[in-house]
C-alpha positions in Angstrom: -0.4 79.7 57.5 1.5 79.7 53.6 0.7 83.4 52.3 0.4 83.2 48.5 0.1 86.0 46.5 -1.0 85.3 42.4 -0.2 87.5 39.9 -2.7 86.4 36.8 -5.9 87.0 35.0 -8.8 87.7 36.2 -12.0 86.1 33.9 -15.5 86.1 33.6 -16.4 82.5 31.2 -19.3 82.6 29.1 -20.2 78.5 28.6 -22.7 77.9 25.6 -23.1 74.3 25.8 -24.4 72.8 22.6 -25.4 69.6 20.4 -22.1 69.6 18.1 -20.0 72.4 17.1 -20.5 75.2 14.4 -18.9 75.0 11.3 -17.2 78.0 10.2 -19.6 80.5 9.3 -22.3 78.2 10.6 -24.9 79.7 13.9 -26.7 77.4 15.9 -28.9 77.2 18.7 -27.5 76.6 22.1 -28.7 73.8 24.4 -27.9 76.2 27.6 -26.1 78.9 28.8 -24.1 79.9 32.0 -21.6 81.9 33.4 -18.5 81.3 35.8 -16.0 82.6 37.6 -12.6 81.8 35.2 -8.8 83.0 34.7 -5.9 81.1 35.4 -4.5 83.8 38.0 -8.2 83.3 39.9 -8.8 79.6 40.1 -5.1 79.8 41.4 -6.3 82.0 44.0 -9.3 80.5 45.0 -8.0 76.9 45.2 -4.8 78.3 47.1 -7.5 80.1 49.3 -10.1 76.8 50.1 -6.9 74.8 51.0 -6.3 76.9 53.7 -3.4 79.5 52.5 -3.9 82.9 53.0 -3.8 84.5 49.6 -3.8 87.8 48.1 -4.6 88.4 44.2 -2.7 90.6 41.9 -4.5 91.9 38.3 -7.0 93.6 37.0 -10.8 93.4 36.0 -12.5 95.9 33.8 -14.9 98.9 35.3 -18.1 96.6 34.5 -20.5 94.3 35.8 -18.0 91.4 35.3 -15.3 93.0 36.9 -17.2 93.5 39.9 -19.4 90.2 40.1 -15.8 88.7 40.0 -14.5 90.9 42.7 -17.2 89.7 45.2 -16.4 86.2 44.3 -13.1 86.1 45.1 -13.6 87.7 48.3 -16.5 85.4 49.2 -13.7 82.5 48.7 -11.3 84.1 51.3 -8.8 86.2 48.5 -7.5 89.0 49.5 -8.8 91.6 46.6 -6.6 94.2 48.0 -4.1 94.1 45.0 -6.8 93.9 41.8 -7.0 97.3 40.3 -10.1 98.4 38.4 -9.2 99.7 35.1 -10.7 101.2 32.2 -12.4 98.7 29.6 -13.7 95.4 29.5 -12.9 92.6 32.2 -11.5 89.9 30.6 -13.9 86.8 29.4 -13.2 83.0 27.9 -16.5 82.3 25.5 -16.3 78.7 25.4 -18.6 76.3 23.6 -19.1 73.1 24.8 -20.2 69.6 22.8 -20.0 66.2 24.5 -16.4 66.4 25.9 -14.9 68.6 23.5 -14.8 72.6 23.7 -13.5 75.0 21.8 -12.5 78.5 24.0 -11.9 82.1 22.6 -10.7 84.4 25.1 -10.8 88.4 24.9 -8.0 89.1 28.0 -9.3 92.8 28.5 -8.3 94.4 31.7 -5.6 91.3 32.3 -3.8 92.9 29.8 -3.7 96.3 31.5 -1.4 95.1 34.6 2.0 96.3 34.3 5.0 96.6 36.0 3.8 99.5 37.8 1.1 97.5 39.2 4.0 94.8 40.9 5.7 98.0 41.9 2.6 99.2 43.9 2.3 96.1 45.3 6.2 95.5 46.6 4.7 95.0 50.2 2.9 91.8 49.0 5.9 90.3 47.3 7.8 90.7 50.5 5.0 89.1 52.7 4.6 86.0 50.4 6.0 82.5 50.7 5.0 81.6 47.3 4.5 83.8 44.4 1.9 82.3 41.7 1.7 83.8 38.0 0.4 82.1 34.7 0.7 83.0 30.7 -2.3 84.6 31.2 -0.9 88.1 31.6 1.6 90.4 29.5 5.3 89.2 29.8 7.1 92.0 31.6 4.9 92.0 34.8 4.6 87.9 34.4 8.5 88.3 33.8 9.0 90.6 37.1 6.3 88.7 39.3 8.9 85.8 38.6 12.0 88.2 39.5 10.5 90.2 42.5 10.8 87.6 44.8 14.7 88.3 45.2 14.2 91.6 46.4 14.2 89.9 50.0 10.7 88.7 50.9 9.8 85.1 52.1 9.2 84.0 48.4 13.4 84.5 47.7 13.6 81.8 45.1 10.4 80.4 45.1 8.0 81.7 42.1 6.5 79.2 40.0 5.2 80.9 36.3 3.1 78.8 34.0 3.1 75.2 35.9 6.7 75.3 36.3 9.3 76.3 38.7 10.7 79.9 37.5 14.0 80.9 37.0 13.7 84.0 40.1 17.5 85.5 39.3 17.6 89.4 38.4 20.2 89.3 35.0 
């Protein structure tokens, strides 16, 4: 089985669907309201996880209601929750409005923007374990930056990160 490990966000999306859009300065009444599962990092996970890959998550989620509805999400889908720290603050949301196919998306990154270096340090075991490490521009450069670099230190992964949609340049300079 491919072991993944992700290194993004972690989001809780707040979907107000509505006739048309606000103007600026403008308040309207929704149509409906919902809320989902989001962040790049997590989708990641969770479509890594339903295609049979054995995958582990690495980021953080705020000490909240959020944080820990998403938590038990992702480890109803099969991810390996392990790695997510809990952190002071707010879990990360996306409030998105929705009108016939358009949206328009405001996100408030919270705890995402808490994970650090240390938090790839802590997690070194992972890194080693993976064959493909997953990371997004969801999260603050150095640990997206590292995530991208870790993989040389001799795990599986050597060589093989992929940051943003794209294959990552994995050398240490």
């Amino acid at each position: 089985m491919t072991r993944v490990l992700v290194v993004g966000s972690i989001n809780m999306d707040l979907v107000v669907s509505a006739k048309r859009m606000p103007k600026l300065g403008e308040t309207l009444l929704g149509d409906g309201f919902a809320t989902y599962p989001g962040g790049k990092g997590a989708n990641q996970a969770v479509a890594a996880a339903r295609l049979g890959a054995e995958v582990a998550l690495l980021g953080c989620v705020g000490d909240d209601a959020f944080g820990r509805d998403l938590r038990a999400h992702l480890e109803r889908e099969g991810v390996d929750c392990s790695r997510m720290a809990t952190v002071d603050g707010p879990t990360g949301i996306a409030a998105i409005t929705v009108s016939g196919g358009d949206n328009a998306i405001l996100v408030a990154p919270g705890a995402n923007h808490k994970l650090t270096p240390a938090h790839l340090d802590a997690a070194e075991q992972a890194f080693i374990e993976a064959d493909v490490v997953l990371t997004q521009l969801e999260i603050p450069g150095p640990p997206q930056e590292g995530a991208a670099v870790e993989p040389r230190a001799g795990g599986a992964a050597a060589g093989r990160a992929v940051a943003a949609g794209r294959a990552a340049d994995a050398q240490r300079t």
